[in-house]
C-alpha positions as CSV (number, residue, x, y, z in Angstrom):
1,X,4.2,8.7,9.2
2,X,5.3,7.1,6.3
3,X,5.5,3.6,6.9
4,X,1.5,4.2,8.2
5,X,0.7,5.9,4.7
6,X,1.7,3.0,2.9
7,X,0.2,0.5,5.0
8,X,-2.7,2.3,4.8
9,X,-2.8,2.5,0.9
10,X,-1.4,-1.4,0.5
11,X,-5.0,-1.8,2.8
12,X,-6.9,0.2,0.2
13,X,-5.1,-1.1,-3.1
14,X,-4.7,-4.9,-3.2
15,X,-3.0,-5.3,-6.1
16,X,0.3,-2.9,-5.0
17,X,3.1,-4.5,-3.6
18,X,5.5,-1.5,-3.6
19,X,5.1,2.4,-2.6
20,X,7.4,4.7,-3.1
21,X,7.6,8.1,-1.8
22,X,9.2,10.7,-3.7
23,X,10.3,13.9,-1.9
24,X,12.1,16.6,-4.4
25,X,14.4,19.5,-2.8
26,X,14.3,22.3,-5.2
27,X,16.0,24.2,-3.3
28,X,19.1,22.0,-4.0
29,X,18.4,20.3,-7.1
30,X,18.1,17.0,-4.6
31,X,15.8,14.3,-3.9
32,X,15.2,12.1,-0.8
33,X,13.0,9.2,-1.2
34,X,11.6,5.9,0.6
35,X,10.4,2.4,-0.7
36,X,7.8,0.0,1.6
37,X,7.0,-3.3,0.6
38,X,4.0,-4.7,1.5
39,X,5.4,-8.5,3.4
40,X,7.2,-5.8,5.4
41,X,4.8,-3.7,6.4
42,X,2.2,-6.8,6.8
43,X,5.1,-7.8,9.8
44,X,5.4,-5.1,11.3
45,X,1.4,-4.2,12.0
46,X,1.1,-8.1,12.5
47,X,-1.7,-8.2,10.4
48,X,-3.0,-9.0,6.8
49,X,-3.6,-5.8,5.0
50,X,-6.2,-7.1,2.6
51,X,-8.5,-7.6,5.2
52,X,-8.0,-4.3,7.0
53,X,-10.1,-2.9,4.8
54,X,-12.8,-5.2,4.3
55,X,-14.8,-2.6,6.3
56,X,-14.9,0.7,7.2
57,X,-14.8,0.5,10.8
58,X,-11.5,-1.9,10.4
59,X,-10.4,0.6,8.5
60,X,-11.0,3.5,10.6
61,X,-9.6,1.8,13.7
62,X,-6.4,0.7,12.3
């Protein structure tokens, strides 16, 4: 779910080459939290973000 969240906001955002999720634990005074680079996501869908989102039906289909 992740890993589609940030390829979905590297689509929308063209100038971010990093996302970082941040998940705090209050509970435990703990955190747990995940970095995606874009050239890694951008292999893994096999496709070039930036033009993803070009429209909104290539958008809503990816």
């Amino acid at each position: 779910m992740l890993e589609k969240n940030a390829a979905v906001l590297f689509a929308l955002i063209p100038n971010v080459d990093k996302v970082t999720f941040q998940f705090d634990a209050s509970s435990n005074d703990s955190s747990l939290n995940t970095t995606y680079e874009r050239s890694t996501i951008e292999k893994v869908v096999l496709a070039k973000l930036a033009d993803i989102a070009k429209s909104q039906e290539d958008l809503a289909s990816f």
